[in-house]
C-alpha positions as CSV (number, residue, x, y, z in Angstrom):
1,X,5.1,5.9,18.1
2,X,2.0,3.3,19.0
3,X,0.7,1.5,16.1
4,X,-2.7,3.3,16.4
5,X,-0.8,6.4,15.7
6,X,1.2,4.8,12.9
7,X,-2.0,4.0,11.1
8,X,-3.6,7.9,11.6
9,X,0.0,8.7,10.0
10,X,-0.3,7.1,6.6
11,X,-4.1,7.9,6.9
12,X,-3.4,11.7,7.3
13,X,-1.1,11.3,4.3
14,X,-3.5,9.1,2.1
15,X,-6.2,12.2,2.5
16,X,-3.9,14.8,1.7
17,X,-3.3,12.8,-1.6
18,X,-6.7,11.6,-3.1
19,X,-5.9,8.2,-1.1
20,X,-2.5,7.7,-2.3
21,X,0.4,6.9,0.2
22,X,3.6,6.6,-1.6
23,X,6.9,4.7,0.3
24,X,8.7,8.0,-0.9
25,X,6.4,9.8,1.4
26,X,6.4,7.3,4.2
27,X,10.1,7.3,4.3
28,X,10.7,11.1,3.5
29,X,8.7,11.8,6.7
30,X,11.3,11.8,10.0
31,X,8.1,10.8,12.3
32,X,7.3,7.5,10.2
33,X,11.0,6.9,9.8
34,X,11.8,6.9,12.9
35,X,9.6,3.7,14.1
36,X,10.0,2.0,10.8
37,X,9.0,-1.6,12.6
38,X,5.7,-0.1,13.7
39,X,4.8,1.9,10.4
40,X,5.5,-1.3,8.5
41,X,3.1,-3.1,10.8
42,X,0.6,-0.3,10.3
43,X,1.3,-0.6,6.3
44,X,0.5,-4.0,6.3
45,X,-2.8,-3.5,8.0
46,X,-3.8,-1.0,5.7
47,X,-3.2,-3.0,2.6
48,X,-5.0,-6.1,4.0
49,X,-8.5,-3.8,4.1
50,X,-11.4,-3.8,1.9
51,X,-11.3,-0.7,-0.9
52,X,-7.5,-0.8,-0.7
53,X,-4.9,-1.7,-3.8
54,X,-1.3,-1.9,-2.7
55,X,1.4,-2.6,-5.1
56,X,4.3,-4.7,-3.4
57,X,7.9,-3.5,-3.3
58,X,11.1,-4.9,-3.0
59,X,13.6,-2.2,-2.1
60,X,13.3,0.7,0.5
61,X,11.8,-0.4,4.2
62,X,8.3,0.4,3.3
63,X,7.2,-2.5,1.6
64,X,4.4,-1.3,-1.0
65,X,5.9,1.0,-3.6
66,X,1.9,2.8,-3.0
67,X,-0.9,2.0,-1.3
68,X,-4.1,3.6,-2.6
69,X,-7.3,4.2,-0.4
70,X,-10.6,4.1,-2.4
71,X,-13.1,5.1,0.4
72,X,-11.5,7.6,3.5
């Protein structure tokens, strides 16, 4: 998996849920899990934009418990 297809991963899965990406649905996907390295990189992009809240986790390899996207 590349990075850019990483990010249109969670993105997918932040519009099917109102903007919402959970770690229980990052790591419950076999895709995402399987490049957990890249989707991690991706994560962290996507909490570091503007109109994004991420609340920090410290178990699991995704490392936001959520991240929620206010404008897709």
């Amino acid at each position: 998996m590349t990075y850019e297809q990483a990010q249109q991963a969670l993105l997918t899965l932040a519009r099917r849920n109102s903007g919402l990406i959970t770690a229980d649905a990052v790591e419950a996907d076999p895709d995402l899990a399987a490049d957990r390295n890249t989707v991690t990189a991706a994560g962290r992009a996507l909490a570091s934009e503007t109109n994004v809240f991420a609340v920090p986790r410290e178990d699991g390899w995704f490392p936001y418990d959520e991240i929620r996207i206010t404008v897709l």
